[in-house]
N, C-alpha and C positions, 0 to 999 in steps of 0.2 A: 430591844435595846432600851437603855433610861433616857431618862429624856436629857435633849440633845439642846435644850438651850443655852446661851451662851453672853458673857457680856458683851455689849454691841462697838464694833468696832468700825471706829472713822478712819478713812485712809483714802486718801487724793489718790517635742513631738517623739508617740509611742512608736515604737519600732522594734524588727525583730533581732536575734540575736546579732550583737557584732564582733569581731574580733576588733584586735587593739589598734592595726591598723586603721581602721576605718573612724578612732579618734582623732583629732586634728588638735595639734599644736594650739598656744593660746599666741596671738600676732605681739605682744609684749615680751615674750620669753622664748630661750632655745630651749628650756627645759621641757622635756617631755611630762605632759599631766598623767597621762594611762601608760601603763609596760603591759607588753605580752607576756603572760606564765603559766606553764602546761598545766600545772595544780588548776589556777585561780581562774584560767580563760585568759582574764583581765583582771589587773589591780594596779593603783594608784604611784605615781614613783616618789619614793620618800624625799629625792632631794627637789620637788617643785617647793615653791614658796609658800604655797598654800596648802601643804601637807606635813602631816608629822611625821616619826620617826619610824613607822606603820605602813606611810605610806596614804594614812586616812587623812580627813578634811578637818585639822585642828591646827593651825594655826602656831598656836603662842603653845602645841602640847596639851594632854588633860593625864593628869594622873590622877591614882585613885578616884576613880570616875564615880557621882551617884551614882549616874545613869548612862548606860549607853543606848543608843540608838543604830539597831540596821535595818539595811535597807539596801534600795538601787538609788538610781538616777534623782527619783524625786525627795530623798532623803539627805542625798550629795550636796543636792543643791545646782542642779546642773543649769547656768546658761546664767547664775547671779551671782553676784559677790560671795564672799565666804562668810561673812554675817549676816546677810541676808535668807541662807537657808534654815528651813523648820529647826531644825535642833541646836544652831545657832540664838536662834530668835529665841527658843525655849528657855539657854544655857544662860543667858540675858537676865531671863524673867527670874531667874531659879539663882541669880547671883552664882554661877558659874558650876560645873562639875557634872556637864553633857557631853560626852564623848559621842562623834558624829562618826558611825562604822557604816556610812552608805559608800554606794560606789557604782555609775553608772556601769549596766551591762551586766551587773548582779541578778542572779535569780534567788531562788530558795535553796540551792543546794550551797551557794557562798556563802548564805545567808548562814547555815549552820557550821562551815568553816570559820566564819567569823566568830560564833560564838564561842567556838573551840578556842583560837586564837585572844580573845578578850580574856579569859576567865584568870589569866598572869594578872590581867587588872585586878581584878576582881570588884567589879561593876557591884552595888545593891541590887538593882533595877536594870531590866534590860529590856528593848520597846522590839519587837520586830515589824517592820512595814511591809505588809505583803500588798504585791501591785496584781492582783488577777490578772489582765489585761498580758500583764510581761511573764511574771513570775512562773506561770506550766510549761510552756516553749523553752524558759531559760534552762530549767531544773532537766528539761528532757536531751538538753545539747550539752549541759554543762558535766551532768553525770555519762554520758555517753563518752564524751571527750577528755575528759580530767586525767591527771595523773595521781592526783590524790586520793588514798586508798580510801578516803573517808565517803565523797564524791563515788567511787567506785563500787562501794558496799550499796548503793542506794539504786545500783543498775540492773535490772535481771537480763542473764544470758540469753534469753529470748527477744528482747527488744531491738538487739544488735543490726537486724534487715529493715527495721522497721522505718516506712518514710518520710520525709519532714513533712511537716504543713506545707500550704502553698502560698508562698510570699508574694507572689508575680506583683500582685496590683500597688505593694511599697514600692518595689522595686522600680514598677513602670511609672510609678508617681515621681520617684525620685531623679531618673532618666529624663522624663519629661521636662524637671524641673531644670534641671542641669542645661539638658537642649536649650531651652528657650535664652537660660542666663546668659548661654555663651553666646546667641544668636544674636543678642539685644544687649549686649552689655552695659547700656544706660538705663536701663530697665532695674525700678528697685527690687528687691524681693519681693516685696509684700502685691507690686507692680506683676510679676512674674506669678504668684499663685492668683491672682485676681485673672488672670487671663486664662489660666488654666483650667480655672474654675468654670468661666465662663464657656470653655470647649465640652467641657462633661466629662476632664479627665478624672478617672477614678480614683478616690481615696485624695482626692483634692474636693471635698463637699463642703462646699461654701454653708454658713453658720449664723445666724444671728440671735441674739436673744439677750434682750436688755440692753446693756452696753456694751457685752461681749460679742467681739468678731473673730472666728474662727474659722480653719479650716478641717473638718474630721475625715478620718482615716480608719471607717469603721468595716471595710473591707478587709481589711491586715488584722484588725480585732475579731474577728469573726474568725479567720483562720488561729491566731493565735490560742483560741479559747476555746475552740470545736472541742468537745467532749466525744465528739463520736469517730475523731481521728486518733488512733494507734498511740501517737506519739501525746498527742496530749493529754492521754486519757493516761500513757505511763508518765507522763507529767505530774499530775496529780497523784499518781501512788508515791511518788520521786518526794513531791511536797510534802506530804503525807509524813512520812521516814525523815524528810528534813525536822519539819515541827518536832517529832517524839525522840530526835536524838536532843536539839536543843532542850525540851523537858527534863531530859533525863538531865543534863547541863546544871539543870537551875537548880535539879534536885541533889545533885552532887557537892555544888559548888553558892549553896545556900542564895538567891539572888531569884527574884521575883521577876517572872517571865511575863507577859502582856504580846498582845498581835492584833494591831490595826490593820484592817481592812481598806486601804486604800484606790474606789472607783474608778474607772478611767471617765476623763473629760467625757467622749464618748454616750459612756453608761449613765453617766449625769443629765446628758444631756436630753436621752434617749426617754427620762423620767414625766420632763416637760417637754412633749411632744405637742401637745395640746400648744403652745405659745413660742414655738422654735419657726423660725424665715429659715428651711430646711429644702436642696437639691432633691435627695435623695433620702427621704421619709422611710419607705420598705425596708431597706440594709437598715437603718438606724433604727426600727422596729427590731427586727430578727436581732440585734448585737444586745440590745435589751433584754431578752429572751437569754440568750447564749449566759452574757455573763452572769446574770440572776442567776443560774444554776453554779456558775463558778462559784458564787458569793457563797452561794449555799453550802456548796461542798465542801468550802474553806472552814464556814462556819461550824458548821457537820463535825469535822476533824477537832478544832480547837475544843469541841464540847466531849469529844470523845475523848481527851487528854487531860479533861478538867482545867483548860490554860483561857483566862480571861482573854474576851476578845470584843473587838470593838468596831462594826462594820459602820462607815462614816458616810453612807449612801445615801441617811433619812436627814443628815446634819447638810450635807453641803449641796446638795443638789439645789436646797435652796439659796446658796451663791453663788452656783455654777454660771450664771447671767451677770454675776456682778466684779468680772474682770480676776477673777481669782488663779485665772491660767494665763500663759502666756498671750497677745494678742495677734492676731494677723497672723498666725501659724500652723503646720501642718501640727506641731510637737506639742503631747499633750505633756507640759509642765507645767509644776504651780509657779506664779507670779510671786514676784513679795511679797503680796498682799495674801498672797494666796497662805503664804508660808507662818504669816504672822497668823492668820486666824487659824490656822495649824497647831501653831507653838500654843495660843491660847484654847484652845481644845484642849489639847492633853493636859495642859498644866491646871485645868479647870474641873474637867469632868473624868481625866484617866489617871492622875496620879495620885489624889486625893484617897480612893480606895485601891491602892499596891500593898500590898502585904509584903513586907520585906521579911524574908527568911534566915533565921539563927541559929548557928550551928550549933549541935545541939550537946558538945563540951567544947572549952574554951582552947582546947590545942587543935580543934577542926575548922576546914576550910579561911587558915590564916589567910589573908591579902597580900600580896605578892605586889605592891602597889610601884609605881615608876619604871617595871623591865619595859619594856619591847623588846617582844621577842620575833628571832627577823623569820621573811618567808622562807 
């Protein structure tokens, strides 16, 4: 990759697939933030205040978008303001015209419904955020389960028996966590995984490193990313078939494709071993391992479509210490801080060289610009 330096900026939890259930209301509003829908899995409800007419995380609307941006969770912006997420924070820099197409709970095969869905904008530029860490699990549940025939193209009828990973140790992490809350109800959270941690509950692995304190959950990531399990190994073919329909997208509908490589906290952290106040060193060895191959095989693909890609592992790992994730948490999310040095990445080093794509006579690939068109 080019080099990853960046101007220097001052500035004072992963998990497996969910349904829409298992979102939770925000305590200010009766409005429901996530719907359940058999196509989507999950997607966004158009009438929250913090969503557009999509359903997406736009606020005030974006039509005729430069740029869009998909993704999951960490694109969303999940767990901060709605100006405060990466593509927020970019749309800022960029004087406006960033369409934010994340959406906690997404994998890679939404990921290409989404672009299917975008293209009535018609985006110049379109960033896709791939989370290794999430994205193989999700593509493997979401194309299994979907209603949408697009999703369903991406399934082979052999996969059908096939068994999921083994979640037990989120699971038991999150049981755990729950027990104690309710047991201790003056107990803070951050009180509650500190004791947790202290017992040697799994996937509550206490963290230090620089000013960052965390909790990793590199047991769930190990399963999430096994390459030698069934499901996630048709995961990646699942991804694979997501990426080269989105291709085909850009090449249809003129609009220059890009695919960041987005590390989990984890795999960041897993880099600087050598300098990490770490419980459980060996798991976070092996998750190092594991995802490197994910990385690879993402990378692998992108190069075999010709679609620029841009893995952010050699970039941030040296922030990973410097509070750029959420703090005191199981959940691996970027912080504000995290999101702004996001926003300035791409706007620095990844959009600089996009090649925007022009139809090639002036009656093709017109702009369709202001519809939304509904699920």
């Amino acid at each position: 990759m080019q080099d990853t330096t960046i101007t220097h900026i001052s500035l004072n939890e992963t998990e497996p697939c969910r349904a829409a259930d298992d979102f939770t209301n925000d305590a200010n509003t009766e409005v429901q933030r996530h719907l359940a829908d058999p196509a989507w899995l999950v997607r966004g409800n158009p009438d929250h205040p913090e969503h557009d007419a999509l359903g997406l995380r736009n606020p005030q609307g974006v039509q005729l978008p430069e740029l869009a941006i998909i993704g999951g969770s960490q694109v969303y912006g999940e767990g901060l303001a709605p100006g405060q997420s990466w593509p927020a924070k970019l749309g800022q820099r960029m004087g406006g015209g960033v369409l934010n197409a994340g959406m906690a709970g997404w994998g890679s095969v939404q990921y290409a419904m989404a672009g299917e869905m975008l293209t009535a904008l018609a985006p110049r530029r379109v960033i896709i955020c791939l989370t290794p860490a999430n994205d193989l699990a999700k593509a493997f549940n979401c194309a299994r389960v979907s209603t949408a025939p697009l999703a369903r193209s991406f399934f082979e009828p052999a996969w059908v028996k096939l068994p999921q990973p083994d979640y037990s140790a989120q699971f038991n992490a999150g049981r755990a966590v729950d027990q104690l809350s309710a047991e201790n109800p003056a107990l803070s959270h951050e009180d509650v995984l500190a004791l947790l941690a202290q017992r040697g509950e799994s996937d509550i692995n206490p963290c230090v490193l620089d000013t960052s304190r965390f909790y990793l959950s590199e047991h769930t990531l190990l399963a999430m990313q096994d390459l030698e399990h069934p499901a996630i190994e048709a995961g990646l073919s699942i991804t694979a078939k997501a990426l080269a329909h989105l291709q085909r997208l850009s090449e249809k509908h003129y609009f220059s494709l890009t695919a960041l490589l987005l590390p989990s906290r984890e795999y960041l952290v897993s880099q600087r071993l050598e300098e990490v106040q770490v419980r459980d060193r060996e798991s976070l060895e092996r998750l190092g391992l594991v995802e490197a191959a994910v990385l690879a095989e993402l990378r692998a693909c992108c190069a075999a479509l010709g679609m620029r890609c841009f893995d952010l592992t050699g970039f941030l790992k040296a922030f990973v210490g410097n509070r750029i994730h959420v703090q005191n948490s199981r959940q691996d999310l970027l912080s504000a801080k995290g999101c702004e040095l996001l926003a300035r990445f791409v706007r620095e080093r990844v959009l600089p060289g996009t090649f925007v794509r022009e139809p090639a006579r002036s009656d093709m690939g017109a702009a369709v610009g202001g519809i939304y068109p509904s699920y």
